[in-house]
Each structure stands twice: as C-alpha cells, then as structure tokens.
The first five atom37 places (N, CA, C, CB, O) and aatype in JSON, in Angstrom:
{
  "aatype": [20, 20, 20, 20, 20, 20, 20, 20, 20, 20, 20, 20, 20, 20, 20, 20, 20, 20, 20, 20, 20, 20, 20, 20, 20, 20, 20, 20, 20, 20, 20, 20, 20, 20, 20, 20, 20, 20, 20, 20, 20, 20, 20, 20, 20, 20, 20, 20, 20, 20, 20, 20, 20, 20, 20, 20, 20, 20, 20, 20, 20, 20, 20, 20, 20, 20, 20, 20, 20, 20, 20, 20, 20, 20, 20, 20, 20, 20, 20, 20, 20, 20, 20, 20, 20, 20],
  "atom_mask": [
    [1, 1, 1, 1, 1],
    [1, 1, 1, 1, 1],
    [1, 1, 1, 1, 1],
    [1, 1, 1, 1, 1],
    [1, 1, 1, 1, 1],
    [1, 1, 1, 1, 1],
    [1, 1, 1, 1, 1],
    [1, 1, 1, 1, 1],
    [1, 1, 1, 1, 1],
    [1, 1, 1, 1, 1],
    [1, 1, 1, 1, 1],
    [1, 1, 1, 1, 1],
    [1, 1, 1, 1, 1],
    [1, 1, 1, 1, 1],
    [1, 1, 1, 1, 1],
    [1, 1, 1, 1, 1],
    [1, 1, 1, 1, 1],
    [1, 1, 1, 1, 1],
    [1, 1, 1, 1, 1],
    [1, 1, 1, 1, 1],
    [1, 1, 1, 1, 1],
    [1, 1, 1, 1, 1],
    [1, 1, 1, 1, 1],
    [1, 1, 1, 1, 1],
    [1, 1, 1, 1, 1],
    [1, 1, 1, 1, 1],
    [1, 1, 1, 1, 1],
    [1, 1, 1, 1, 1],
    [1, 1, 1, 1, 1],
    [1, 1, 1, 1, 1],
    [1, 1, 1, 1, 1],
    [1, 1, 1, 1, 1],
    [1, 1, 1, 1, 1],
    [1, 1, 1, 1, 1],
    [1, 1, 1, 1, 1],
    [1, 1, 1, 1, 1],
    [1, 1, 1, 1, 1],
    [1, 1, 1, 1, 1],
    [1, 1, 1, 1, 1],
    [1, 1, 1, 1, 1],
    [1, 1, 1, 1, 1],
    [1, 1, 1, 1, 1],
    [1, 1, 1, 1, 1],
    [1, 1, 1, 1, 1],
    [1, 1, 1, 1, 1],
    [1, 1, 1, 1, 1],
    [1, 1, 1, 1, 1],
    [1, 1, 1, 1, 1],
    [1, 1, 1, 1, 1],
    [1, 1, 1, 1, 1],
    [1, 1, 1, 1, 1],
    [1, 1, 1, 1, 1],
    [1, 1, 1, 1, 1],
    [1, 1, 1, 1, 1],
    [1, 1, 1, 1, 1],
    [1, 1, 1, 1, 1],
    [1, 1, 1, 1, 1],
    [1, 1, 1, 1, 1],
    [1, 1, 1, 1, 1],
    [1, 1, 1, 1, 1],
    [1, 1, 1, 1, 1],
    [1, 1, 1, 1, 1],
    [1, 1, 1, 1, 1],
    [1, 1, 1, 1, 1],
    [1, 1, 1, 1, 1],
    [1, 1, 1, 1, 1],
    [1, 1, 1, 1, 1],
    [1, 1, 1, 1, 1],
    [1, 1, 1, 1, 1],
    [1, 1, 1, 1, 1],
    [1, 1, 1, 1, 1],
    [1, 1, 1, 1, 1],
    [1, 1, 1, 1, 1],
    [1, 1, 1, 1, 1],
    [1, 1, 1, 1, 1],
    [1, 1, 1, 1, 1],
    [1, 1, 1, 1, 1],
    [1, 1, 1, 1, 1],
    [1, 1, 1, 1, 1],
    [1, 1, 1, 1, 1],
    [1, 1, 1, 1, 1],
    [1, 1, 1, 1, 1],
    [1, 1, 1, 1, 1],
    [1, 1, 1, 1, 1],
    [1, 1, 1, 1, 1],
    [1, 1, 1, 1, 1]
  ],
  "atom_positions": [
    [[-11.83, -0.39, -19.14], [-11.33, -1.41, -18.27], [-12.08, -1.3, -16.94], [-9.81, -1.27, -18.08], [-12.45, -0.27, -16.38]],
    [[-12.25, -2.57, -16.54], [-12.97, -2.67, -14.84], [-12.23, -3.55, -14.1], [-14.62, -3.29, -14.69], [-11.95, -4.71, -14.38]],
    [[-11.83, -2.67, -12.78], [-10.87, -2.83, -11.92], [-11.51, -3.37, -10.74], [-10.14, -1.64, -11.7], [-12.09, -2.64, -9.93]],
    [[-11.42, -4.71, -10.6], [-12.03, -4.66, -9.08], [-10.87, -5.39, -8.31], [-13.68, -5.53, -8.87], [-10.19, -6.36, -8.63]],
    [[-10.89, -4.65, -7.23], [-9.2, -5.15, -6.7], [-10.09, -6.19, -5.5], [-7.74, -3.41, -5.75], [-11.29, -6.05, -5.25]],
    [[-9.06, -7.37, -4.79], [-9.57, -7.75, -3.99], [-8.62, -7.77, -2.99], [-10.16, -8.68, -4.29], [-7.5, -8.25, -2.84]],
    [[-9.94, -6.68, -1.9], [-8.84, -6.06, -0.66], [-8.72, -7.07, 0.41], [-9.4, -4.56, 0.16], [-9.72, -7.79, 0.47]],
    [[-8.08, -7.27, 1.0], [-7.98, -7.76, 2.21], [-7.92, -6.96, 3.57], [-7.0, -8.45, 2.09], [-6.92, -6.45, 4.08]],
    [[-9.21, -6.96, 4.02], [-9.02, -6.08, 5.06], [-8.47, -6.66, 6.33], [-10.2, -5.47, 5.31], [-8.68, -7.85, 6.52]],
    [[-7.8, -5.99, 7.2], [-7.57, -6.32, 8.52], [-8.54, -5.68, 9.66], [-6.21, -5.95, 8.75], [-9.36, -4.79, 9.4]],
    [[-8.34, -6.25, 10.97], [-9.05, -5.32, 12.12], [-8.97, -3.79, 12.58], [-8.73, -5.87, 13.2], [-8.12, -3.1, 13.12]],
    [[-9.82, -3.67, 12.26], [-10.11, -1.81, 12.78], [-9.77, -0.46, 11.32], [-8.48, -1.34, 14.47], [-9.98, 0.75, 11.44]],
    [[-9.26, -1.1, 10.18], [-8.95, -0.33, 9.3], [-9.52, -0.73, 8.05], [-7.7, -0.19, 9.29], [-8.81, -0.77, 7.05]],
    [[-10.54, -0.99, 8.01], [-11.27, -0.96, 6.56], [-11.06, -0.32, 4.95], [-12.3, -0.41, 6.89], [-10.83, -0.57, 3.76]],
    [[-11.39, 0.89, 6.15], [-11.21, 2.32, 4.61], [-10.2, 2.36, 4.45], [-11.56, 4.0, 4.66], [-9.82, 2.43, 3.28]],
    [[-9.21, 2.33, 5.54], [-7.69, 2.29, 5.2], [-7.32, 1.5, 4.01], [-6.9, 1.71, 6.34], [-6.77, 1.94, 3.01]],
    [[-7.89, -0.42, 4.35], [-7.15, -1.1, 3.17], [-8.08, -1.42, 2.04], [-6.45, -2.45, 3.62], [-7.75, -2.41, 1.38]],
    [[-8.98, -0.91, 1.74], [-9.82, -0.36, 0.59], [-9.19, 0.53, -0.2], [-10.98, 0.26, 0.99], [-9.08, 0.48, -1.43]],
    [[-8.62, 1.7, 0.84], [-7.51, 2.71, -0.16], [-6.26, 2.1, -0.52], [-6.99, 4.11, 0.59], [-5.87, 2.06, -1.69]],
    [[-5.66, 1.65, 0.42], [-4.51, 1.15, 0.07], [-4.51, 0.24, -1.53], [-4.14, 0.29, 1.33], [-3.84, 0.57, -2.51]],
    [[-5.48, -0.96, -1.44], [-5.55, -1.46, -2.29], [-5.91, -0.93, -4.04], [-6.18, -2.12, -1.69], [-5.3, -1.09, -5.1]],
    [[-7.27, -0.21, -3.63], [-7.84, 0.56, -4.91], [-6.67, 1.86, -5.46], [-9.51, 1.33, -4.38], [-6.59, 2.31, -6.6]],
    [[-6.07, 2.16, -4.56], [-4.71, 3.14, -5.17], [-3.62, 2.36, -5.61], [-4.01, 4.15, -4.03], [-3.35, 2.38, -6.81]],
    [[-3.06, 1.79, -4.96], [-1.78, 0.75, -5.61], [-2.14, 0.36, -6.84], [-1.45, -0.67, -4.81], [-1.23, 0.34, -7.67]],
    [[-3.47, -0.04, -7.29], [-3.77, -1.22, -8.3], [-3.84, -0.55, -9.64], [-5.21, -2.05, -8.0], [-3.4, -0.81, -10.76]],
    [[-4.82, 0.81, -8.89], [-4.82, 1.85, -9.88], [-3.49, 2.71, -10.55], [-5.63, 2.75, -9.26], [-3.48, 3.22, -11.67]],
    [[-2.29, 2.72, -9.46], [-1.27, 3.64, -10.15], [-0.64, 2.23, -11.21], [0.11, 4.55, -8.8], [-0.56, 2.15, -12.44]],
    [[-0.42, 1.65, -10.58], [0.2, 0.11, -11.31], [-0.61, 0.14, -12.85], [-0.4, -1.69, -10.17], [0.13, 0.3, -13.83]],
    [[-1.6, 0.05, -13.02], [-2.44, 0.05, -14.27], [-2.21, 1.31, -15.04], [-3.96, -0.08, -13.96], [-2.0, 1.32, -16.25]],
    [[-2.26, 2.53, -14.15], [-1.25, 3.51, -15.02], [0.26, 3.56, -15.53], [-1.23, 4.5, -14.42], [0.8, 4.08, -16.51]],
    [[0.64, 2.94, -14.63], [2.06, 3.1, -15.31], [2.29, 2.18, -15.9], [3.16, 3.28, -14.59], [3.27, 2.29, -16.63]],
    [[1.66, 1.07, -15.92], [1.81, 0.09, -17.22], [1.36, 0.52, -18.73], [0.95, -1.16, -16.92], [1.54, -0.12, -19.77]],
    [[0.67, 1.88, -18.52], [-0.07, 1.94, -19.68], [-1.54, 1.34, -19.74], [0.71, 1.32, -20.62], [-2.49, 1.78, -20.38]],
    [[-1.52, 0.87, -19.37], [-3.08, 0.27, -19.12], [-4.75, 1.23, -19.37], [-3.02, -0.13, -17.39], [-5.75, 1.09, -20.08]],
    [[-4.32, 2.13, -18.41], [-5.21, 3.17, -18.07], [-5.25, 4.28, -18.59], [-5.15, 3.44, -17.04], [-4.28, 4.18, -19.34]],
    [[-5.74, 5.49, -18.79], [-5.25, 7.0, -19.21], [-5.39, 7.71, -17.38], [-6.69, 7.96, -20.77], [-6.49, 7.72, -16.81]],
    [[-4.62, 8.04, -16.96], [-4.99, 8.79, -15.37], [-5.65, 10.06, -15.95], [-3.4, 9.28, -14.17], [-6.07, 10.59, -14.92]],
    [[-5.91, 10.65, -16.69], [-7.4, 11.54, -16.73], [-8.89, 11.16, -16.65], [-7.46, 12.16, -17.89], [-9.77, 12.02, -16.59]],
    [[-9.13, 9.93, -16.67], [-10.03, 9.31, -17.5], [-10.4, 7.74, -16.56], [-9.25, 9.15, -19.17], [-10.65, 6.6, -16.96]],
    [[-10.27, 8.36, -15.16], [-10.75, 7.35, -14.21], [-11.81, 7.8, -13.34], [-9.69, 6.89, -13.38], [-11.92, 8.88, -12.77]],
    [[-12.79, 6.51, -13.35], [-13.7, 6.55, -12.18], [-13.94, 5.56, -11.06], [-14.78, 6.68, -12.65], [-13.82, 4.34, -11.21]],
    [[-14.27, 6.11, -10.03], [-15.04, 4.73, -9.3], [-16.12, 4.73, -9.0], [-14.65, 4.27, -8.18], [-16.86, 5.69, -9.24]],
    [[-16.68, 3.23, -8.13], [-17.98, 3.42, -7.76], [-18.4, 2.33, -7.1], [-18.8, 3.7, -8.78], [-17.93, 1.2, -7.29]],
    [[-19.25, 2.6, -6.34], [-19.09, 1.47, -4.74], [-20.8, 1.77, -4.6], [-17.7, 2.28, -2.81], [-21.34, 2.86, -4.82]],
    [[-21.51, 0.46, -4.17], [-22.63, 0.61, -3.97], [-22.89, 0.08, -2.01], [-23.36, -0.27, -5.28], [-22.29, -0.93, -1.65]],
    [[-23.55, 0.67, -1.22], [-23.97, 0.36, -0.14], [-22.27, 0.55, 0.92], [-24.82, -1.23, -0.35], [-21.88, 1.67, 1.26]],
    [[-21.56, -0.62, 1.24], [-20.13, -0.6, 1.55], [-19.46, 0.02, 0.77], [-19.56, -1.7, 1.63], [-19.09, 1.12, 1.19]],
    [[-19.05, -0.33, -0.54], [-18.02, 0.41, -1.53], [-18.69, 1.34, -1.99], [-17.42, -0.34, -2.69], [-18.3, 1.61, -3.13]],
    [[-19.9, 2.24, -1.51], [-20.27, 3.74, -1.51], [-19.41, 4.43, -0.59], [-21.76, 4.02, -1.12], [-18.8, 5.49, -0.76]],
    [[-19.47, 3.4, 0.79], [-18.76, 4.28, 2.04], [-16.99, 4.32, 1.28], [-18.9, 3.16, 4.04], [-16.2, 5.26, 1.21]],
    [[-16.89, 3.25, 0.94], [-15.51, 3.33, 0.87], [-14.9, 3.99, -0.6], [-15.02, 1.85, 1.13], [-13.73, 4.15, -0.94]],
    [[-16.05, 4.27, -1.27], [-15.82, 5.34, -2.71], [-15.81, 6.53, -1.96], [-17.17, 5.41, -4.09], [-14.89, 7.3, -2.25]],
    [[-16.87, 7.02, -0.77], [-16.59, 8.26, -0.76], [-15.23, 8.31, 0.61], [-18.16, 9.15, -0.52], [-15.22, 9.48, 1.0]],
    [[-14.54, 7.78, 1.11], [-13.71, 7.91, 1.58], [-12.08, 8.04, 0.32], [-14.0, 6.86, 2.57], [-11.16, 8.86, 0.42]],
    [[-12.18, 7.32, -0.37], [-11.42, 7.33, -1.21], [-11.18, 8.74, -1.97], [-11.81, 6.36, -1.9], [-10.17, 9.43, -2.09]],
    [[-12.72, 8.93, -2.5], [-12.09, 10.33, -3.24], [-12.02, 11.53, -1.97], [-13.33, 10.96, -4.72], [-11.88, 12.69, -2.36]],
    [[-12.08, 11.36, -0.88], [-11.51, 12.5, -0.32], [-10.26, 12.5, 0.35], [-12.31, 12.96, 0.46], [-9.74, 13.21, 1.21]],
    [[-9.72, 10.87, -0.73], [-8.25, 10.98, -0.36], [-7.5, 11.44, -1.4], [-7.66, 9.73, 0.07], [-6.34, 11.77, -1.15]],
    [[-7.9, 11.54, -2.5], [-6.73, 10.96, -3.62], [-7.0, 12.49, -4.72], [-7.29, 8.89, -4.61], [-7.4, 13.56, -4.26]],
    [[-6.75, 12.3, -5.9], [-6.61, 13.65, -6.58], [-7.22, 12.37, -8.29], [-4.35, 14.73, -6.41], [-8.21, 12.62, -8.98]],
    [[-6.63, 11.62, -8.43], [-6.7, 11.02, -9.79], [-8.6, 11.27, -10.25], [-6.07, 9.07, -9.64], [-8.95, 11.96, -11.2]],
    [[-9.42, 10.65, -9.47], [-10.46, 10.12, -9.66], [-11.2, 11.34, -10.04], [-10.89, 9.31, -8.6], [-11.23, 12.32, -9.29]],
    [[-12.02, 11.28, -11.59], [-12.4, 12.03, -12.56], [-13.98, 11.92, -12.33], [-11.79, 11.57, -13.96], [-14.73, 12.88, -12.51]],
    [[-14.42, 10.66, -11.92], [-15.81, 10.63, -11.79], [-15.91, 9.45, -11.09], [-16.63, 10.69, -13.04], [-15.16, 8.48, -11.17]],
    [[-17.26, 9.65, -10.13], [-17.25, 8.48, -8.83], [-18.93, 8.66, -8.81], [-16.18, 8.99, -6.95], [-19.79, 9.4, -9.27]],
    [[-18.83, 7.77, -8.16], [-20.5, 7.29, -7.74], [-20.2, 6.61, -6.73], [-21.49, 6.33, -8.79], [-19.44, 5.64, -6.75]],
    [[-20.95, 7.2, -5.44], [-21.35, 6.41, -4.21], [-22.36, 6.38, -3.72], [-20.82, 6.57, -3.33], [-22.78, 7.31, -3.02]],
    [[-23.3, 4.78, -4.07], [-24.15, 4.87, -4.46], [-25.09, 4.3, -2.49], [-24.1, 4.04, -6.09], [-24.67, 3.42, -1.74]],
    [[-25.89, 4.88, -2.33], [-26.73, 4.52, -0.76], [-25.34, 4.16, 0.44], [-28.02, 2.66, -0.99], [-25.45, 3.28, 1.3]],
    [[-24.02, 5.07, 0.28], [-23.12, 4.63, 1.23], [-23.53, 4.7, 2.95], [-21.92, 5.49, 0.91], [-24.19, 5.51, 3.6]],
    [[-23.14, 4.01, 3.16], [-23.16, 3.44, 4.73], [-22.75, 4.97, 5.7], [-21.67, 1.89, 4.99], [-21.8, 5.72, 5.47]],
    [[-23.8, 5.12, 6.83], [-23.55, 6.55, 7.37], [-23.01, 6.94, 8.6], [-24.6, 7.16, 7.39], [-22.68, 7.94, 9.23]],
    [[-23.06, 5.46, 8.7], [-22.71, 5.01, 10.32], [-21.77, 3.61, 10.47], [-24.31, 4.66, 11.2], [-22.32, 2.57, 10.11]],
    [[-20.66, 3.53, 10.89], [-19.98, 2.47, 10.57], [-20.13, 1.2, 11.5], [-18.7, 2.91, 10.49], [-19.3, 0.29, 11.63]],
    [[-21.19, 1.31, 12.04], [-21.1, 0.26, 13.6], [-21.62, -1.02, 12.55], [-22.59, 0.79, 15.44], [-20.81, -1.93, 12.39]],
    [[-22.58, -1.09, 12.04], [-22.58, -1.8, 11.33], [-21.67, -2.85, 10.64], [-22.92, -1.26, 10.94], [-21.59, -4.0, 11.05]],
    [[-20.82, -2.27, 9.26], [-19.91, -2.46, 8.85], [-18.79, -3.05, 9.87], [-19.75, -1.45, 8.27], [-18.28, -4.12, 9.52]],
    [[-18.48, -2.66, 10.69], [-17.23, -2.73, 11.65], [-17.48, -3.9, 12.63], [-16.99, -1.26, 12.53], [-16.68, -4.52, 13.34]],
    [[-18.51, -4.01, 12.51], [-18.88, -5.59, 13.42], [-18.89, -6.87, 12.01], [-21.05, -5.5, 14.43], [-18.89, -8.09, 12.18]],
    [[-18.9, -6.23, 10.87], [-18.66, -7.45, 9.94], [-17.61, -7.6, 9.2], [-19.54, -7.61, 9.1], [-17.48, -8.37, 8.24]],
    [[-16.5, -6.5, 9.83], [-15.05, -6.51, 8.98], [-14.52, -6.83, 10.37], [-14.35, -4.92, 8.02], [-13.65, -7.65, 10.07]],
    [[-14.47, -6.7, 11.8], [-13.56, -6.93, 12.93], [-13.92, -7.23, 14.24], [-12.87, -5.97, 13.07], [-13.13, -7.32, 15.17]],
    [[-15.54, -7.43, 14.3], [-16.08, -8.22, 15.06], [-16.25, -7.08, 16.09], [-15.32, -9.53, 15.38], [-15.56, -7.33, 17.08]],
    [[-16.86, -6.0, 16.19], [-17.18, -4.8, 17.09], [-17.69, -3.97, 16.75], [-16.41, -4.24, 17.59], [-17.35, -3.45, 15.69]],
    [[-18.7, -3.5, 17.47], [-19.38, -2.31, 17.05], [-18.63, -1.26, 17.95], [-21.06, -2.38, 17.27], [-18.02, -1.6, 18.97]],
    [[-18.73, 0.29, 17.42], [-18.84, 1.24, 17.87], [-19.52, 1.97, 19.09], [-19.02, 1.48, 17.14], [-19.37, 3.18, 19.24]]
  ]
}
C-alpha cells in the first residue's frame, strides 16, 4: 500500500503538520487492518526528505525510510510554506 497523506500545513510549523498528518493516517490504516505496523516505511525526496527525516526521529513504528537530498537549511522551505525566511 502507498500512503500519501495530504497535509495541510499552517504558518511556522511545517514538520509539525507533516507529522501530525503522516502519523494519524498511518495509525488509522493500522488499526483498520490495512497495514502490518512491522512492515512500514517512508520516504520523502528533497522537502519530504527533510520531513522523512524529522519524522523518524519522532516516532518508533517506521521499519525503513529513505530521505532522499533532504533540505539542510530551512530558510528556504519556510519562505514557501509561511512567507519568511530565517
């Protein structure tokens, strides 16, 4: 199964509602049965690198991840999710 949730971010908390979203969607799909929770990965390329590797250094489920050229510096990003750089 491929999960792509669609987050809605607000101002100043990105990674926040990247997690929020990609965890809710994910326990929901487990407890429906959906999923096996041993047997999950993610993976984020450029942005959803930054926000794969923020994720797994939140959570415990995630079995295998790829974050692929993630973002190293957020000024970037943060002027195109809330209109400000760093």
């Amino acid at each position: 199964m491929v999960f792509v949730p669609d987050i809605w971010y607000t101002t100043a908390t990105p990674v926040k509602n990247a997690y929020d979203y990609v965890v809710s969607g994910t326990r929901a799909l487990i407890k429906q049965g959906f999923i096996d929770s041993t047997k999950i990965g993610i993976q984020g390329q450029s942005w959803g690198g930054y926000q794969t590797a923020y994720i797994i250094t939140q959570t415990k489920p995630v079995c295998r991840s790829l974050g692929g050229a993630p973002v190293v510096k957020c000024s970037v990003p943060m002027v195109a999710y809330d209109g400000r750089a760093e």
